[in-house]
LOBABA-734291 format. One line per field, with one value per residue: residue number from 0; residue in one letter; x, y, z of N, C-alpha, C, O in turn. Coordinates in Angstrom, 1 decimal. Example, Ala and Ser with C-alpha at 12.3 -4.5 7.8 and 13.67 -1.06 7.14 Angstrom:
2
num <- (0	1)
residu <- (A	S)
n_east <- (13.2	12.8)
n_north <- (-5.7	-2.2)
n_up <- (7.8	7.1)
ca_east <- (12.3	13.7)
ca_north <- (-4.5	-1.1)
ca_up <- (7.8	7.1)
c_east <- (13.2	12.9)
c_north <- (-3.3	0.0)
c_up <- (7.8	7.9)
o_east <- (14.2	13.4)
o_north <- (-3.3	1.1)
o_up <- (8.5	8.0)
***
This chain:
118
num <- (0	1	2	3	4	5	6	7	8	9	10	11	12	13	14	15	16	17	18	19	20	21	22	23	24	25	26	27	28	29	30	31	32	33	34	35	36	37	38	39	40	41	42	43	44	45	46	47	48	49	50	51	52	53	54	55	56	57	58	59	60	61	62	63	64	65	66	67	68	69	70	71	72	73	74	75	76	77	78	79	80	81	82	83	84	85	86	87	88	89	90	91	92	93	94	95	96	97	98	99	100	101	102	103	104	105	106	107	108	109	110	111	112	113	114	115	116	117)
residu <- (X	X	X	X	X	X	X	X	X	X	X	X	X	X	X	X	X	X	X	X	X	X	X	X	X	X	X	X	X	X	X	X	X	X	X	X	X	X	X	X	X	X	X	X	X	X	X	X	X	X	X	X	X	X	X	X	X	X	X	X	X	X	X	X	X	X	X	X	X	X	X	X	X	X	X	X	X	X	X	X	X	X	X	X	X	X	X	X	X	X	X	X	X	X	X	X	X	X	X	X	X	X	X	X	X	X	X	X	X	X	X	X	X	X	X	X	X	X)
n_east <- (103.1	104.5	107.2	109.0	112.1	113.1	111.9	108.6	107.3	108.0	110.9	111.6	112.7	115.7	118.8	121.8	124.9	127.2	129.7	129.9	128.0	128.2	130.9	131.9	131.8	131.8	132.1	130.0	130.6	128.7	128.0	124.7	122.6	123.2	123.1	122.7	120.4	119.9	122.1	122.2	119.9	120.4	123.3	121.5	119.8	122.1	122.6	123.1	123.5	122.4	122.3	120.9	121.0	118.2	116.9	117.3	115.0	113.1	114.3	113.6	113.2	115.6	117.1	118.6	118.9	119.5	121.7	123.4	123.6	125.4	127.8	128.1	128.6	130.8	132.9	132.7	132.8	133.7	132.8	132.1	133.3	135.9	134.4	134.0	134.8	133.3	131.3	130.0	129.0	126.8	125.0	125.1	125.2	123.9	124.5	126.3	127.0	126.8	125.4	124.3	125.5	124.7	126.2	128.3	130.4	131.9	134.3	135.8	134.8	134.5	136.8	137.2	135.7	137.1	139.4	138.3	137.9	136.4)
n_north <- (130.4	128.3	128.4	129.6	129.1	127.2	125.4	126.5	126.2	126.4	125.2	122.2	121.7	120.5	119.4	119.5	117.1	116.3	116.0	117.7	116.8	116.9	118.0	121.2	121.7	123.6	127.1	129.7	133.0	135.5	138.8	140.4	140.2	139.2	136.6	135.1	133.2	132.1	130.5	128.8	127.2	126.0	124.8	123.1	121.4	120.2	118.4	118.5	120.2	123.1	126.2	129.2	132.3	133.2	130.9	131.3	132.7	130.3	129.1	129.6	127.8	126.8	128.4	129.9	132.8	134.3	133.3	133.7	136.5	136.3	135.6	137.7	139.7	139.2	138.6	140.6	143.0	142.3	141.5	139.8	136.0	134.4	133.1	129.9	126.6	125.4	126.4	127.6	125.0	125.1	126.3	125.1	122.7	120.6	121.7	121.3	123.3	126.9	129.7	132.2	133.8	136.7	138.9	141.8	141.8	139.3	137.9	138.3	136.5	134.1	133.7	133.3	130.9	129.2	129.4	128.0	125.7	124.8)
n_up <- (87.2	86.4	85.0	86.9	87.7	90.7	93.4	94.9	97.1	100.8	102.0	103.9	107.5	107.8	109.3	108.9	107.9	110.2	108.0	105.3	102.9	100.3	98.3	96.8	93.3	91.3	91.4	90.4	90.7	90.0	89.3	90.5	87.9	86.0	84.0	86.1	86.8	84.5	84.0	86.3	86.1	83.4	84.4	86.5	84.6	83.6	85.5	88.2	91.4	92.3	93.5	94.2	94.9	95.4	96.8	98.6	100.4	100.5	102.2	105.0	107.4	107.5	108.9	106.8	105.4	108.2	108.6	106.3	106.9	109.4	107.7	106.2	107.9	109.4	106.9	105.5	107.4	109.7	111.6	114.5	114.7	112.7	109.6	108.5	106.7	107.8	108.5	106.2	105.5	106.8	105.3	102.8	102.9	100.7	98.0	94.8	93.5	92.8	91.6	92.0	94.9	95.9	97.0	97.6	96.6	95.4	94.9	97.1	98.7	97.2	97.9	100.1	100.3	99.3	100.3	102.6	102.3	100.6)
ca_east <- (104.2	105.3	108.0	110.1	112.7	113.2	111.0	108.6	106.7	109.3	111.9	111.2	114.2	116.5	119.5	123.1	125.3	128.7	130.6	129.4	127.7	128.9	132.3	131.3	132.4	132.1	131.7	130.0	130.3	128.4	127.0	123.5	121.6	124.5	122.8	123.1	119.5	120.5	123.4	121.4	118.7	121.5	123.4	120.4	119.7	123.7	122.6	124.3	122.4	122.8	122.0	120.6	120.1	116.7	116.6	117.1	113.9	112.5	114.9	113.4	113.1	116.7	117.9	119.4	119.1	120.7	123.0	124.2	123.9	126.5	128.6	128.1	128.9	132.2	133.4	133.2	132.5	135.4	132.2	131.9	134.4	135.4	133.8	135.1	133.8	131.8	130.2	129.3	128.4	125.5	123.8	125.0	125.6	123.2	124.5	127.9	127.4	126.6	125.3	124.6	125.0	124.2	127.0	129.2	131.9	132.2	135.8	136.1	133.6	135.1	138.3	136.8	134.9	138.5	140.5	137.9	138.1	135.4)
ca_north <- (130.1	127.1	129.2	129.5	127.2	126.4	125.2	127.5	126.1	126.2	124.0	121.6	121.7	119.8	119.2	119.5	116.1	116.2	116.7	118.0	115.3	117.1	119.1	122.9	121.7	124.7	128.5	130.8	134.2	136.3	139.9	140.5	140.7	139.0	135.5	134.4	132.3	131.3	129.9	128.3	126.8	125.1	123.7	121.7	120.7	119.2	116.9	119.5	120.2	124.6	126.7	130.3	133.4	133.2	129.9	131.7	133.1	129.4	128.1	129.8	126.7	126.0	130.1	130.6	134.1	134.9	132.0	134.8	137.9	136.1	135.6	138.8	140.4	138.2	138.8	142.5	143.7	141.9	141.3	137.6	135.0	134.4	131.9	129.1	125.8	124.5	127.3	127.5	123.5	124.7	126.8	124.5	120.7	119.9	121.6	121.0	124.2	128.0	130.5	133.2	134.2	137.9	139.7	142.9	141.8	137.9	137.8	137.9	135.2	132.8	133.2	132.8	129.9	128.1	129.1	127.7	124.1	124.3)
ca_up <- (88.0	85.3	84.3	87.7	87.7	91.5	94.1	95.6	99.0	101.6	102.6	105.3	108.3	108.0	110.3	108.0	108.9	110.4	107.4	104.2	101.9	98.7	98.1	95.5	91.8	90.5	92.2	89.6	91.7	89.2	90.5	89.9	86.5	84.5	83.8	86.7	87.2	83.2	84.4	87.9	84.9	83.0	85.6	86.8	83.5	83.5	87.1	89.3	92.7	92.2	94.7	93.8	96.1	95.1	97.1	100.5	100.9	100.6	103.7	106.3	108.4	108.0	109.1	105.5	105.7	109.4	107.8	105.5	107.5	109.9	107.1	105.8	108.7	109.6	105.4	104.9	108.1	110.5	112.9	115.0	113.9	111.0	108.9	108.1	105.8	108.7	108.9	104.8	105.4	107.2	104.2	101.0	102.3	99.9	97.2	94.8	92.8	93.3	90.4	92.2	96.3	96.4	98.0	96.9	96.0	94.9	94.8	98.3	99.2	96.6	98.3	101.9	100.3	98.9	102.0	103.9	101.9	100.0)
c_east <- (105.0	106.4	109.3	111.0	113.4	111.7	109.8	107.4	108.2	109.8	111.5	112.6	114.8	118.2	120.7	123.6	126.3	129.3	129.4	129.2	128.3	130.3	131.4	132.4	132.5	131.4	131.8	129.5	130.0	127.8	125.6	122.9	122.4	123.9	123.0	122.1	119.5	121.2	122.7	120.7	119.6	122.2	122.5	120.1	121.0	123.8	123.1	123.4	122.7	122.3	122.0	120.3	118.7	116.1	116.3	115.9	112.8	113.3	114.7	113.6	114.3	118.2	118.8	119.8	119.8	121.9	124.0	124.3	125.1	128.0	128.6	129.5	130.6	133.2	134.0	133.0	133.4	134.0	132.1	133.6	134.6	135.2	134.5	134.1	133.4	130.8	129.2	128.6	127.0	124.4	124.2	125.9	125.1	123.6	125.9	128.1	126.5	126.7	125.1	124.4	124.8	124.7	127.6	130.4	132.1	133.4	136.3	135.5	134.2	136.7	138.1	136.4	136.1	139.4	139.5	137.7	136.9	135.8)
c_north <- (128.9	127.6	129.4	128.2	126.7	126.3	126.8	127.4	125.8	125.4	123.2	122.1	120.7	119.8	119.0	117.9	116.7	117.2	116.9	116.8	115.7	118.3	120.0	121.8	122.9	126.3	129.6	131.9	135.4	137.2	139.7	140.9	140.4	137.6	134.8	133.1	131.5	130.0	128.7	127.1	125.5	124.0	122.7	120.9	119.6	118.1	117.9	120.0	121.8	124.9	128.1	131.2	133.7	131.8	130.4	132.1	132.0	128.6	128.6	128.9	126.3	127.4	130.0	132.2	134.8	134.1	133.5	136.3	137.3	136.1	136.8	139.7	140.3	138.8	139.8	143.2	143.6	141.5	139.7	137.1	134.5	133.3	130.8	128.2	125.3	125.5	127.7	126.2	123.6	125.3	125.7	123.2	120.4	120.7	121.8	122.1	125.6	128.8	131.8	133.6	135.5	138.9	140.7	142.8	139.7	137.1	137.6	136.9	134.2	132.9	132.8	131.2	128.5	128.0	128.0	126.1	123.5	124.0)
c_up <- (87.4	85.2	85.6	88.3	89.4	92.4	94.6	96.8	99.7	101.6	103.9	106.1	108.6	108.3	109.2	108.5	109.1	109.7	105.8	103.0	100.6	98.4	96.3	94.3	91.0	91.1	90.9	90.0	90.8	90.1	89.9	88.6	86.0	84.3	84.4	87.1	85.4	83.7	85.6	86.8	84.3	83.7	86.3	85.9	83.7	84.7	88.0	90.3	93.0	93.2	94.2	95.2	96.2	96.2	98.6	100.6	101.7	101.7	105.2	107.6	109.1	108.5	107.9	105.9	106.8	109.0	107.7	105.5	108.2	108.8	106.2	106.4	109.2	108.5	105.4	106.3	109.5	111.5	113.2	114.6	112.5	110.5	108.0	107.6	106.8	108.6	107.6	104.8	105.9	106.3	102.8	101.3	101.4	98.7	96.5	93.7	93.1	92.0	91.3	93.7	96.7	96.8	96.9	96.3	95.7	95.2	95.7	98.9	98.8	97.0	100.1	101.3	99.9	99.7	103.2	103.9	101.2	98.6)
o_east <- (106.0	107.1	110.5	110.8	114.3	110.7	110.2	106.7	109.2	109.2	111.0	113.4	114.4	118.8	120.4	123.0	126.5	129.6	128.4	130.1	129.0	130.1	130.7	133.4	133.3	130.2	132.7	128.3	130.9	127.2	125.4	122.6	122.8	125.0	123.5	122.6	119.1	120.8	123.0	121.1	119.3	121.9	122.9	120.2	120.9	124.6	124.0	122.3	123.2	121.7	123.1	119.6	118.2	114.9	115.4	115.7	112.0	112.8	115.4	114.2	114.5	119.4	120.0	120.8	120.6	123.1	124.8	124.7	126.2	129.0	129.5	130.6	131.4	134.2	135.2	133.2	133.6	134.5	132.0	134.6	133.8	136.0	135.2	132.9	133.0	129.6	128.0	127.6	126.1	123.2	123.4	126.8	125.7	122.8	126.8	129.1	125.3	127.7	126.0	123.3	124.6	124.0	127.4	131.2	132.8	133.5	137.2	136.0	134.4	137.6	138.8	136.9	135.9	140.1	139.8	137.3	136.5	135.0)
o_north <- (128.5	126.6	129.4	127.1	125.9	126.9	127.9	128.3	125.2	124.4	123.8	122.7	119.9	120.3	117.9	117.4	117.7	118.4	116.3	116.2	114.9	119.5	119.6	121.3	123.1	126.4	130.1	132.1	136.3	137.0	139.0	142.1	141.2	137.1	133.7	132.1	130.4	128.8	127.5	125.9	124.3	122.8	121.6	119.7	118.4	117.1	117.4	120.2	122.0	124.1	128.5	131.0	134.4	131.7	130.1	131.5	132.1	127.5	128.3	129.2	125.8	127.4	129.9	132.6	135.7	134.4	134.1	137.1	137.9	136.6	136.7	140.1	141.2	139.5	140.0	144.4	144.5	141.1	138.7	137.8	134.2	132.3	130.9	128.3	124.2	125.3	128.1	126.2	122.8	125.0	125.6	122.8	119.5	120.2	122.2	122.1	125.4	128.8	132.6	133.6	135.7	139.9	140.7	143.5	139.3	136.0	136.8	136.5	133.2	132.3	132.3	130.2	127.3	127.0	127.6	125.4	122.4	123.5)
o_up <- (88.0	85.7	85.2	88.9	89.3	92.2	94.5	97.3	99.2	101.1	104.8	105.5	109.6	107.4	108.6	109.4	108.4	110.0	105.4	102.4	100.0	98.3	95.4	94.7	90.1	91.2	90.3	90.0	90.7	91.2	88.9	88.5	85.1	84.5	84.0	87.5	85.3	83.6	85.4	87.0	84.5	83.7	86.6	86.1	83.9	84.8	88.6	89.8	94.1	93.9	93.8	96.2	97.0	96.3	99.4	101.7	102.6	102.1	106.2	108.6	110.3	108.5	108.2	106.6	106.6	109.1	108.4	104.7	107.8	109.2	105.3	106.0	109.4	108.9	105.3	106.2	110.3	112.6	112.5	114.3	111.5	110.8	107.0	107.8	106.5	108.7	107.7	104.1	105.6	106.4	101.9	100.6	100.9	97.8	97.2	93.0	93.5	91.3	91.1	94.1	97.9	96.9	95.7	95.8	96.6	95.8	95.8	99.9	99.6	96.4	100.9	101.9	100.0	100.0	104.2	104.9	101.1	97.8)
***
């Protein structure tokens, strides 16, 4: 298990603040199997606090996962309200860059994710 490069006992829960401690520096909305945990690997190397879809499994504590069904669902599917950067503040205050989040289409997320002021 040396070899996997994020954490892997859970996340503790911890409570988002207010406003988002860190504004996204850089949104790399790769699909899957393109170098995207490369890319995740590097970026930490560079200081950068990344944030991988591989991470969700490990935030149970903090609902990652219904996180990103709500915003799923909102995105591509017109269901709920639609999401806005408070609502991204509650899955990635803690982090100021993004290699890979999972979804079907990228293109639309990273333009939810720039309209929404991130």
């Amino acid at each position: 298990m040396d070899n996997i490069p994020f954490p892997t006992v859970p996340y503790p829960r911890m409570e988002p603040p207010a406003h988002s401690e860190k504004k996204m520096k850089v949104l790399a909305l790769g699909m899957s199997r393109t170098g995207t945990m490369s890319l995740y690997v590097a970026l930490k190397e560079l200081g950068y606090t990344c944030y991988h879809m591989a991470e969700c499994n490990l935030d149970q504590q903090n609902n990652s996962l219904s996180l990103w069904n709500r915003a799923i669902d909102a995105i591509f599917n017109g269901i709920g309200r639609k999401f806005a950067g408070a609502d991204f503040d509650q899955m990635l205050w803690r982090y100021d860059v993004t290699s890979y989040l999972g979804l079907v289409n990228p293109w639309d997320l990273g333009l939810t994710l720039v309209s929404g002021g991130y």
